[in-house]
N, C-alpha and C positions, 0 to 999 in steps of 0.2 A: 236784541235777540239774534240778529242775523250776524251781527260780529262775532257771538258765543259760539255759535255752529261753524263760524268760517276758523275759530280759533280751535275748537274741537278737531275738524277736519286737517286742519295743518300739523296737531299732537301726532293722532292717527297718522298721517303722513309720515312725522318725523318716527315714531316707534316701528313703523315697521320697516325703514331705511335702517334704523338701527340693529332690529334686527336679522336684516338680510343681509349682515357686515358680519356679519359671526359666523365664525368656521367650528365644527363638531370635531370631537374626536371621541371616536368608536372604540373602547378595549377589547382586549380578546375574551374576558367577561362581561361583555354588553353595557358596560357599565357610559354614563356619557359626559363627557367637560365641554363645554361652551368656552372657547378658546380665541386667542388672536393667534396665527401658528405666526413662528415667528424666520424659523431655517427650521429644516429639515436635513439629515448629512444620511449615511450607510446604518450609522449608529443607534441614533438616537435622533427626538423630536425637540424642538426647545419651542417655548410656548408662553405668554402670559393669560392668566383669566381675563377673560371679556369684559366683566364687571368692574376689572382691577387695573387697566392696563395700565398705570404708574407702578404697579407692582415687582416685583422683580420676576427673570424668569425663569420658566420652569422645565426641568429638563423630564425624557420620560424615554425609557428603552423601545426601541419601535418595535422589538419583535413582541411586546406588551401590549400593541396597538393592531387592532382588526382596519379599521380603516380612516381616510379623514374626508369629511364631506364642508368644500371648500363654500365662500360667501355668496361665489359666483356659480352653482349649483351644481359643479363638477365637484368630480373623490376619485381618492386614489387608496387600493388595497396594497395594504402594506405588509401583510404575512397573514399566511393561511395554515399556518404550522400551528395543531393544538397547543397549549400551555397548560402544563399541569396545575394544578393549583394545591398547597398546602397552608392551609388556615385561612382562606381566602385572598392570598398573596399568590400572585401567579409566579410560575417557577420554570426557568429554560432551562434544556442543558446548555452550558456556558460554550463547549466544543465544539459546538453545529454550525457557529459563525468565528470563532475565535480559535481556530486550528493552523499551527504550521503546514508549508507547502514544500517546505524539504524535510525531509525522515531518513537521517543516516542511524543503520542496524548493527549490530556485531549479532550473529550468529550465535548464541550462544551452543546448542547442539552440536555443532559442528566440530569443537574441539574436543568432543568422544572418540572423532572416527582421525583425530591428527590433521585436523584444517583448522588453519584462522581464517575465517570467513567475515565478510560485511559488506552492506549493500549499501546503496544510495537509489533511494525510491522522491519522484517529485509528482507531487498531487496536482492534480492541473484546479484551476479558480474557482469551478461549479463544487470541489468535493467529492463527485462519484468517481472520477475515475481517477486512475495513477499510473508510470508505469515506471520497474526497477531496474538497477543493474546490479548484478550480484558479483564480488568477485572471491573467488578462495586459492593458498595456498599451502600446498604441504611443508608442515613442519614435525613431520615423526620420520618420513622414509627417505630425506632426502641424500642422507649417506649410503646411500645405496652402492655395493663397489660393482664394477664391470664384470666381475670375476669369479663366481662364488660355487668354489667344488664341489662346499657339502648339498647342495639342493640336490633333489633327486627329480623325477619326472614325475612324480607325483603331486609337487608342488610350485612348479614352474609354470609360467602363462601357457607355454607349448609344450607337447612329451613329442618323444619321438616318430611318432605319426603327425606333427603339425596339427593336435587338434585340439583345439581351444579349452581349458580348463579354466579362465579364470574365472572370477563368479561377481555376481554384488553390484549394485551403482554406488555404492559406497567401497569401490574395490580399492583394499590398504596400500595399492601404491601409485593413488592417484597424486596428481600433482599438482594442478591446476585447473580452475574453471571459470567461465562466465560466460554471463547469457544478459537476455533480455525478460523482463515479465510485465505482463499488463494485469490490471487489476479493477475491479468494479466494486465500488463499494454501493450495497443496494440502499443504505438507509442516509445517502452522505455521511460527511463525518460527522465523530459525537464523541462518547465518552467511550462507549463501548459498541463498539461496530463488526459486521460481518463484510467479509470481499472476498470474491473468486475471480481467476482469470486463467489464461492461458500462459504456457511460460516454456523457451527455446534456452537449451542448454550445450556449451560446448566445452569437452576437457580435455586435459592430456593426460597421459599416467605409464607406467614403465610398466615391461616384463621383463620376463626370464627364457631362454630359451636354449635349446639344446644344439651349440656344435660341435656336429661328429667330426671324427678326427679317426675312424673305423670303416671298415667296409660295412655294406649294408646285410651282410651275411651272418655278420655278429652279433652276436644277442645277450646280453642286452649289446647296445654302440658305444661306444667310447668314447670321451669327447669331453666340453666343458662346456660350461652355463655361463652366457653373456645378456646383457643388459642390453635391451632397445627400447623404443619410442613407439605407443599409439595414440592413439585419440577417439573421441565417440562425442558423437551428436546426441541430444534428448530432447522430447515433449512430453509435458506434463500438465496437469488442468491440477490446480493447487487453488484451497479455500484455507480459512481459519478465522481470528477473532482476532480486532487491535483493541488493549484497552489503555487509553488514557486519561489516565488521574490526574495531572498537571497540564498545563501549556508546553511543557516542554520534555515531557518524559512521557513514554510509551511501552507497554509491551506486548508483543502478538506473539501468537499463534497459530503456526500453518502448517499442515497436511496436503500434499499431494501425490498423485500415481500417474503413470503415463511406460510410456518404453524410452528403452537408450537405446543405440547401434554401436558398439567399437568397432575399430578397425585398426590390423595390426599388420605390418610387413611378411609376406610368406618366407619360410625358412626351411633350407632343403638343402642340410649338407653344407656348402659352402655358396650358396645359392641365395638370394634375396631379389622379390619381385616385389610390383609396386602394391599399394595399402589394397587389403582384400578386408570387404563388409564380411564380419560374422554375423553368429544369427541374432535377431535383436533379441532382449531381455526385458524383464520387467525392471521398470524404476518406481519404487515408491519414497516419500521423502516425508521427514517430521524436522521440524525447525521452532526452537524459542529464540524469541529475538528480543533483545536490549535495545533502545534505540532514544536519540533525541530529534526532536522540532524543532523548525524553527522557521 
């Protein structure tokens, strides 16, 4: 009798050794596997059953997995991000972990107003944030000649008072730009995501300007329309929507508004002083962009 008791109490022993060797895994539907975990990577979990450990093993997406509660009575949470579920099969967007960290654009907008435009934006490792470099260059006004009789002062950067008529942050004879932009994406990446940020721009772009070649008593002045050199600073707070369909293909969409400042050589006669700030303008900007990952 006493041997039965002492053989009973050694089972009891051995059964619950056995089962305080078993590790749990938790889905993100509560659902639960009594497991050997076997590695765990970034990726995914590999696992045999408890019951089966000659079995082969079993792999399982971690972001699938709410948490694992190890033999020795510690756990470790493994994603806290819902899962959607369709048919009881749980379902991720595949882009929230599986996103390129380089995003070169072409501009496609830009070649309405005579720029080839394209950026190189790099996503830093968390996914929320990024920041870009945009660069563009004119390809419609670049024959521009030094020289051109027929302009009137009507349509010149300067009329004969020196006072600024050009117009537009998209003015037709820019030539050049780039800048810097920062970017927040609030939901990390995915398939289809929203981002704003801040964004510093700097161009150059020609004018027209009037040299007299008349006294200042003549009316209109005499004279002829020569080609120069300014440049302008801009900030802008720019949002819009990336979406990507593939791992490697993209396309967004951005709106921004902010000011620009030019600044153009003063002209007086046969007279030139150093860069004078006009007044600032408004800049607003609409951009679709083409782009790959990788």
């Amino acid at each position: 009798m006493a041997s039965n008791r002492l053989l009973i109490l050694m089972s009891l022993l051995f059964l619950s050794q056995l089962v305080s060797a078993q590790d749990t895994i938790v889905k993100m539907n509560n659902t639960r596997i009594v497991a050997k975990i076997i590695e765990i990577n970034p990726k995914t979990v590999k696992y045999k059953k408890f019951n089966y450990q000659d079995g082969p093993i079993i792999i399982i997406d971690r972001n699938q997995i709410s948490r694992i509660m190890y033999a020795n009575g510690s756990s470790d949470t493994l994603s806290t991000k819902p899962v959607s579920m369709t048919n009881g099969v749980p379902k991720t967007d595949p882009r929230s972990t599986d996103f390129g960290k380089n995003y070169f654009t072409w501009i496609v907008s830009d070649a309405f107003f005579g720029m080839a435009s394209f950026g190189y934006e790099r996503i830093l490792n968390n996914g929320k944030f990024s920041f870009k470099i945009p660069i563009s260059f004119n390809f419609r006004g670049l024959g521009m000649e030094d020289t051109i009789s027929q302009h009137t002062t009507a349509n010149v950067g300067y009329n004969t008072n020196n006072t600024w008529n050009g117009s537009g942050y998209y003015y037709k004879y820019k030539t050049f730009s780039t800048g810097f932009e920062f970017y927040y994406y609030t939901g990390g990446q995915g398939t289809l995501r929203y981002f704003i940020g801040p964004c510093f721009e700097y161009g150059l772009f020609n004018y027209y300007y009037l040299r007299q070649t008349s006294g200042a008593t003549i009316y209109p002045p005499e004279g002829y329309f020569e080609k120069d050199d300014g440049y302008y600073t801009a900030f802008l707070i720019k949002n819009g929507l990336i979406f990507q369909p593939m791992k490697n293909f993209a396309i967004s969409f951005n709106a921004g508004a902010g000011f620009f400042s030019p600044k153009t050589k003063y002209h007086d006669d046969y007279q030139s002083g150093p860069f004078e700030s006009l007044d600032n303008a408004v800049a607003i900007e609409f951009g679709l962009n083409l782009g790959y990952k990788f």
